[in-house]
C-alpha positions in Angstrom: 52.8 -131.7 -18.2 55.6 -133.4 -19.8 55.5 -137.6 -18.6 57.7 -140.3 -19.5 56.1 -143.5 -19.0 58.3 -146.8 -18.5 56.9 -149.2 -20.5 57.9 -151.4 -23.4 56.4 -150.1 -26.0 53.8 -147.3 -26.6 49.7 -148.6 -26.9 49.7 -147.1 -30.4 53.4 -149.2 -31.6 52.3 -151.8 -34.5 54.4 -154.9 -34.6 54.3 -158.0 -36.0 55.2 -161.6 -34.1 58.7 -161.7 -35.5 59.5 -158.0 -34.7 57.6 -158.3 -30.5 60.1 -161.4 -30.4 63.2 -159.8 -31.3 63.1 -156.7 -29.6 61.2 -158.3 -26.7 58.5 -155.5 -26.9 56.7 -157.0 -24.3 59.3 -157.9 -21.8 59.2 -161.4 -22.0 55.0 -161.0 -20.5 52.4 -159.5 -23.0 50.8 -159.0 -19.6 53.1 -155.8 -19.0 51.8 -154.2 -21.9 48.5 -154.1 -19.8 49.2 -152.3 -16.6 51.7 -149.7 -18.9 48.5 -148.9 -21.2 46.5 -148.6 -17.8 48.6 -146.0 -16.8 49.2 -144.6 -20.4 44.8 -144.3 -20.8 44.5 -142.5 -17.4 47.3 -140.2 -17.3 46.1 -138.6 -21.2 44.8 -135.7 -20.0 44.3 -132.6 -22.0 47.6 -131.0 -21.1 49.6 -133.9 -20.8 52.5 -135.1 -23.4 53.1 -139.0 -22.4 56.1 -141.0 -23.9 56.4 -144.2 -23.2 59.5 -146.6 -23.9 61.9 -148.5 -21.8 64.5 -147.2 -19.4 67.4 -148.7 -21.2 70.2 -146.0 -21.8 68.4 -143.0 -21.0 70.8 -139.6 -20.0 69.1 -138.3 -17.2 70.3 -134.7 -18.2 68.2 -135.3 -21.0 64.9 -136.9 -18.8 65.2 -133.5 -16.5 65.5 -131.2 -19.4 63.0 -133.0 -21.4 60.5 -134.2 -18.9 58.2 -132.5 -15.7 58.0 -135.9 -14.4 58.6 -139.8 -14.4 56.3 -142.5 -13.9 56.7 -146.3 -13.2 54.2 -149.1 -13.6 55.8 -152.3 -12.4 54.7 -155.8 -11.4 56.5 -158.1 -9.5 59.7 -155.8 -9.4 61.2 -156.7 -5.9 62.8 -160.5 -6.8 66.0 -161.1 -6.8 65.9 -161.9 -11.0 65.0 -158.5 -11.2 67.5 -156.8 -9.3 69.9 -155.8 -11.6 67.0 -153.6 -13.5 66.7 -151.9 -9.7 69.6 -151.4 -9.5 69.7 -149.3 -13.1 66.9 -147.8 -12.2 68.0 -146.8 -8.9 70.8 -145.0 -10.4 69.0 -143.3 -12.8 66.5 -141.7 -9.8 69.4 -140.2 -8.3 70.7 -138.5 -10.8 67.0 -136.7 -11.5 65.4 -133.8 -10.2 62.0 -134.2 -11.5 59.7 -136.5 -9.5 59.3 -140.3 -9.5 56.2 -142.2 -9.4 56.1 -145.9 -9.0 53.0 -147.4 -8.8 51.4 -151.6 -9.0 54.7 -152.9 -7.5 55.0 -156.2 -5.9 57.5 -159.0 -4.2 57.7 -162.8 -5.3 57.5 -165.0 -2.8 55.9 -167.9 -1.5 52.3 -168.7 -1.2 52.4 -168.0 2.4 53.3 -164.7 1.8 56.0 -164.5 3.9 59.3 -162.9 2.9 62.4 -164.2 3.9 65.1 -161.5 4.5 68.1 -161.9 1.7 70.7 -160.1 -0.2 67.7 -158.1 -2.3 66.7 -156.1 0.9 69.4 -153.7 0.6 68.9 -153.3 -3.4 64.9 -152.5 -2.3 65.9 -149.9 0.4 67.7 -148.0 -2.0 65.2 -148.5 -4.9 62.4 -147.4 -2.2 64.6 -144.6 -1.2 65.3 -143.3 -4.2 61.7 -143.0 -5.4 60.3 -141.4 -2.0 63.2 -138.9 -2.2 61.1 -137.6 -5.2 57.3 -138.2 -4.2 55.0 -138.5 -1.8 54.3 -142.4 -1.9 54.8 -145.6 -3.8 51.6 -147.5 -4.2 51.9 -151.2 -4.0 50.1 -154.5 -5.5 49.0 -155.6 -2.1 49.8 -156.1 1.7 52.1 -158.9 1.1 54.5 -156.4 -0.3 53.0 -153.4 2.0 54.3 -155.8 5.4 57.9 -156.5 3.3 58.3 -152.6 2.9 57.1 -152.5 6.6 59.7 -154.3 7.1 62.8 -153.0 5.5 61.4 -149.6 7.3 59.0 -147.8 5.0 55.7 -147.4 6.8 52.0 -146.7 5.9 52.9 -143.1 5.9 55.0 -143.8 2.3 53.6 -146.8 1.0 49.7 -147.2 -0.4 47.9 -150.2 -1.3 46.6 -149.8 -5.0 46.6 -152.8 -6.3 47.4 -153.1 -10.0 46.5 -150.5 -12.3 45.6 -152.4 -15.1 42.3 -153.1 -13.5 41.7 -149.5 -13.6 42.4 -149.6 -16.9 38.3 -148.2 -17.9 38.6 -146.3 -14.7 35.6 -146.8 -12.2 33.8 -149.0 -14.4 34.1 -152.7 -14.6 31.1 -155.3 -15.3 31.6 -158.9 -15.6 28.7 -160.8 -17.8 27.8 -164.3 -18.3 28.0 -165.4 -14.6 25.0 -166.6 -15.0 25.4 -169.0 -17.6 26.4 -172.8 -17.1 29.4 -173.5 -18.1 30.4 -177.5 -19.8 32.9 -179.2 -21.2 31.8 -178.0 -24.6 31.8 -174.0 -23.3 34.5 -172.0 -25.0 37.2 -171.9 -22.4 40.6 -169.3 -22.6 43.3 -171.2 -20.3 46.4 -169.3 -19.2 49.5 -171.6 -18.1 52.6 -170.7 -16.8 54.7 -173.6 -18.0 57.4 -173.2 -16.1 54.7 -173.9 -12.9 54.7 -177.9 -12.7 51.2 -178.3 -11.4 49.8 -176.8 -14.7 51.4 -179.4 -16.7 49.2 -182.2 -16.0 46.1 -179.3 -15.7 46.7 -178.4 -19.3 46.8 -182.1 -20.5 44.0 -183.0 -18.9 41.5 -179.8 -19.5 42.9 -180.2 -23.3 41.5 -183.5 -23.3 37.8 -183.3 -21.8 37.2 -179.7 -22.9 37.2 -179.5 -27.4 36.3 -176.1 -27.0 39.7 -174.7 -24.7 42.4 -172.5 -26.3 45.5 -171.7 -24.6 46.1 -167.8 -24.5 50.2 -167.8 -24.1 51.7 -164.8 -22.9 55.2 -165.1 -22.3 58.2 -164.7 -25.3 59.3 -168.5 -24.9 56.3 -169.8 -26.2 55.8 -167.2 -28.9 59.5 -168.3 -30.2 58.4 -171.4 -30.5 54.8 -170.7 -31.8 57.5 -169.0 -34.7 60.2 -171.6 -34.7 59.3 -174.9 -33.4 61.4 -174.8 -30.6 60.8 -173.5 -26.8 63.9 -171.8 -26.0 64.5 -172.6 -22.4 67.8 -172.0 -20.3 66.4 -175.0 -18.0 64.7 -178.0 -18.2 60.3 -177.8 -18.0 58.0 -179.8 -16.0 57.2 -182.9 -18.3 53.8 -182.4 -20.0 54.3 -179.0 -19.9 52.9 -176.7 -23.0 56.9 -176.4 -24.4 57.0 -178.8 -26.8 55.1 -178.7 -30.7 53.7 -182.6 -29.3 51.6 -180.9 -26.5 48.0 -181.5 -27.7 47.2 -177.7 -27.3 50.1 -176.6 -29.4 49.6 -180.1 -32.0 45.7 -179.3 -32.6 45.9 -175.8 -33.3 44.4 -174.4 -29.8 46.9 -171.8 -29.1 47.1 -168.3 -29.6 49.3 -165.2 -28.5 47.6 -161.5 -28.5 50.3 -159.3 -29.4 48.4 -156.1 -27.9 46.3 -155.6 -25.0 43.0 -154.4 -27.2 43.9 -157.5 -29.8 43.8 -159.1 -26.4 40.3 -158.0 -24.9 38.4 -158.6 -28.3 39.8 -161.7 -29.2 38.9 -162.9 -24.9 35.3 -161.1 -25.3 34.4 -164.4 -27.2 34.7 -167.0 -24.8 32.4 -168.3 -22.0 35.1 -168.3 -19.1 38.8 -167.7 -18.6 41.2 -169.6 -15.5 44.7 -170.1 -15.0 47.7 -169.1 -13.5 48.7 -166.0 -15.6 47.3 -163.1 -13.3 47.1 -160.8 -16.0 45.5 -163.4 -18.6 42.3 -163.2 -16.5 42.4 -159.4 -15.5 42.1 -159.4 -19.2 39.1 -161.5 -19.5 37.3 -159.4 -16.5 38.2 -156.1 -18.6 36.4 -157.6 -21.4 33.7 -158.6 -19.0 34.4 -162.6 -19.0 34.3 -163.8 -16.0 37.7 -165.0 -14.8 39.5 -167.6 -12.0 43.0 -167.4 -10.9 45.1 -170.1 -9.9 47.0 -168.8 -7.4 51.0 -170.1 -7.4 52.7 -167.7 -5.7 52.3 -164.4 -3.5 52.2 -162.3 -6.4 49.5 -163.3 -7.9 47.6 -164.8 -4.6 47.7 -160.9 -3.3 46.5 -159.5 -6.4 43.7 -161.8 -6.8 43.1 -161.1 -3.0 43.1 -157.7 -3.3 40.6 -157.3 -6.0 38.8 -160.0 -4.7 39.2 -162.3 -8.2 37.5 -165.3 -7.7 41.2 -168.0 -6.9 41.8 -171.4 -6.2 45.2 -171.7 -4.7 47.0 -174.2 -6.6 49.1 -177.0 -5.3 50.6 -180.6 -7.4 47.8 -182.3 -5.5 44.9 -179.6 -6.4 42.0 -180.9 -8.2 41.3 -178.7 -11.1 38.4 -178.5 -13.2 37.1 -175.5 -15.1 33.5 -175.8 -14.9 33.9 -176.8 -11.1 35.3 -173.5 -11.0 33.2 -171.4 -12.4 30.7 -172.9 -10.2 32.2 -172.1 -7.5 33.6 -168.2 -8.0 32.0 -165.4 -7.4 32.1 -162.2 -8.8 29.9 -160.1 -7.3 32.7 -158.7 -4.6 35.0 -158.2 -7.6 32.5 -155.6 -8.7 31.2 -153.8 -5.8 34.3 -153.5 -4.4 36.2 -151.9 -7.5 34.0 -148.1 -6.7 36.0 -148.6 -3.4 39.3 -149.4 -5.2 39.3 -147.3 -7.9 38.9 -144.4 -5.0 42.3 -145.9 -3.2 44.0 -145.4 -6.5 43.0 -142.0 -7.5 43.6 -140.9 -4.1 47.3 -142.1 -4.6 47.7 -139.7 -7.9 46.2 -137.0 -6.6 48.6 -137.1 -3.8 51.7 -137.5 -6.5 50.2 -134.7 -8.2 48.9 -136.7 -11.1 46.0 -135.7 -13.1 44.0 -138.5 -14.8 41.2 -138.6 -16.8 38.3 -139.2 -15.4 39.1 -136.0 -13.4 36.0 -133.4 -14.1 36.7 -131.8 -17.8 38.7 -134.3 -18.4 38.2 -137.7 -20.3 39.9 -140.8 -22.1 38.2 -140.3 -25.6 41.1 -138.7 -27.5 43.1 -142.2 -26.0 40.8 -144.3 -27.2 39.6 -142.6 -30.7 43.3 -143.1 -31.7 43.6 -146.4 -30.0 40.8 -147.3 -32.0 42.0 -145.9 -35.3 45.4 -148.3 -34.7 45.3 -151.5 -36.5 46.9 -154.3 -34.7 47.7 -158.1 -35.5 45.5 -160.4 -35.3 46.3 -163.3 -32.6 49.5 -165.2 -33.2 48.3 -169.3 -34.0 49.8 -172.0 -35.1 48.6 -173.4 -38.6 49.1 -175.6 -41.1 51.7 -173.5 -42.8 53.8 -173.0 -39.1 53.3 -176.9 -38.6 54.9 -177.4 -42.4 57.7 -175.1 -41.4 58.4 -177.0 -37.4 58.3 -180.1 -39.7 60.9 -178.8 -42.3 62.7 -177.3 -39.2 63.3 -181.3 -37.4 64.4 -182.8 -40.9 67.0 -179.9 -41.4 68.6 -181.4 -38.1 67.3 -179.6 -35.3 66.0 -179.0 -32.2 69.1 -176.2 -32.2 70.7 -176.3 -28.4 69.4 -172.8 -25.8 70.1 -169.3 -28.3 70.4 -166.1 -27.2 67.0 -163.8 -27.9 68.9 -162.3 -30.9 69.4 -165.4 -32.5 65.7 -166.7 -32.5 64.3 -164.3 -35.3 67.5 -165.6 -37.4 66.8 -168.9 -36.7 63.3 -168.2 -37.9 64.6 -166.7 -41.0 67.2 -169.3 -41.8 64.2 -172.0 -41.2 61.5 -169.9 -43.5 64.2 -169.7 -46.2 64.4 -173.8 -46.3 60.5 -174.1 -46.2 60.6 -171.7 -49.1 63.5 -173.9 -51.2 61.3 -177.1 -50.6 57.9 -175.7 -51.0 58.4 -174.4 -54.6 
């Protein structure tokens, strides 16, 4: 069995900061890496030849001729910033004759869940078409997007609830430990922010603050750019006291890092006490690791993942009152747990039905994925030191903050800025 995987790189790609950053290789969320290497791990069957990379310029004579079949981990595909990509994508089903899997997509919308009817209904009929015209089902985050499909006209018959599949990423295991400790403000604390999310500005400020022991995990590109450069390279204006800026006292003390890889990601959280935040893939993370994890629910997305597999949440408004150990105190995991056996059944029915063969099947198994995963040396977690802080420093005397770049103009920037450290450290 031939599979092409859409992903943005393959598990077993090495790359440094500078080289993830300029050819986005986690497409613009290191939390994509996650569900692709979900998918990647349980589809590595004896027989099975996976590659992965991303579905920019691919011929689909080629994909036919070369492949037996194409499969699609997504996230929160179905919003109108990503419709352009469905659109591509789209196009590129029609033209194949193999079959299409899409699995772990999801709509954006509001915390109510409901989905307002717009201009991106007809680009998600014919995405949905598409794909059906070449399996048996798409599987879906949760109901929020299972009612929208509803909705547009694709029923229960053609659309199964599977959540996302990077918490199937060790199959039908998962444990989460140290629920029974206590945690303080001097517990080791992982926080995920989304910056561009105004309520986590003053969140962040405050938990950096009253908790010594709290590192910010960043995920997205913008803030590794400016973990590299100095500078956050927004198109728009953040929410003040956001983590975007060098001054932020997360980013200013050192408490920051960025896991370029999701098993760099799962070691490096396997240290800490507790994760929370609003990153929904940050704290699937931690549970994978077996930390126990919170989300902060901002949005439907990641309000009906966390609601699916019953993740401890807090929904999180500008007036919510947010403390970590509060919340910890008040989550539960044990439902997170018991009902993954239940979950993990829901999923595999979906690939059996799409004639998928994982491997936890019987005479199969994961180890040849995971001996050479484990044989892989990744980077270590991106942080800002002393030398980056020398370099941001040399950066704001050569004249800067530059104005908004395109992507391929950060890593130049870098360079040019490296290049002037180098002249005035020597």
């Amino acid at each position: 069995m031939r599979i092409l995987v859409r992903a943005h790189k393959s598990p077993f790609q090495v790359a440094d900061a500078s080289k993830t950053l300029a050819k986005n290789l986690i497409g613009n969320n290191v939390g994509n890496l996650v569900f692709s290497q979900a998918v990647y791990r349980l589809l590595s069957t004896r027989d099975a030849q996976i590659d992965a990379r991303k579905f920019t310029r691919l011929d689909p004579k080629r994909v036919n001729d070369t492949y037996d079949m194409v499969v699609v981990p997504l996230a929160d595909a179905f919003r109108k910033s990503f419709a352009d990509e469905l659109r591509a994508m789209t196009d590129l089903f029609n033209h194949l004759t193999i079959p299409v899997v899409v699995l772990g997509v999801g709509c954006q919308g509001p915390l109510s869940g409901r989905i307002p009817a717009s201009s991106l209904d007809e680009v998600v009929t014919d995405f949905v078409t598409a794909v059906l015209n070449r399996s048996a089902s798409m599987g879906v985050r949760g109901e929020v997007t299972a009612a929208y499909l509803k909705r547009l006209g694709f029923g229960d018959h053609v659309v199964d609830v599977v959540g996302c599949p990077s918490m199937f990423m060790a199959g039908p295991d998962l444990a989460v430990g140290h629920t029974d400790r206590e945690v303080d403000q001097l517990s080791r604390i992982s926080m995920n922010i989304s910056p561009y999310v105004p309520a986590m500005a003053p969140v962040s400020v405050d938990h950096a603050e009253r908790y010594p022991n709290l590192v910010y995990t960043a995920q997205d590109h913008l803030t590794l750019g400016m973990m590299l450069t100095g500078t956050y390279f927004a198109t728009r204006p953040q929410p003040q006291g956001s983590a975007t800026t060098m001054d932020h006292p997360l980013l200013a003390q050192g408490r920051t890092r960025f896991c370029l890889d999701p098993s760099t990601w799962m070691r490096y959280l396997s240290g800490f006490d507790y994760s929370f935040g609003s990153r929904i893939h940050g704290n699937i993370v931690a549970l994978l690791a077996g930390i126990p994890a919170t989300v902060l629910a901002h949005d439907s997305r990641t309000l009906e993942l966390a609601d699916y597999h019953e993740i401890p949440r807090q929904v999180l408004t500008p007036t919510t009152p947010i403390d970590a150990a509060s919340l910890y105190e008040r989550s539960d995991w044990g439902p997170t747990v018991s009902g993954h056996a239940g979950r993990w059944a829901r999923m595999t029915a979906f690939l059996e039905r799409n004639d998928l063969r994982h491997t936890y099947l019987p005479g199969e198994s994961p180890a040849r994925f995971d001996h050479a995963l484990a044989a892989t040396k990744f980077p270590a977690p991106v942080h800002v030191g002393d030398r980056s802080a020398r370099v941001y420093a040399v950066k704001k005397a050569l004249g800067e903050p530059v104005g908004n770049l395109r992507w391929d103009g950060i890593v130049r920037r870098a360079s040019q800025v490296r290049r002037a450290f180098s002249r005035t450290h020597t």
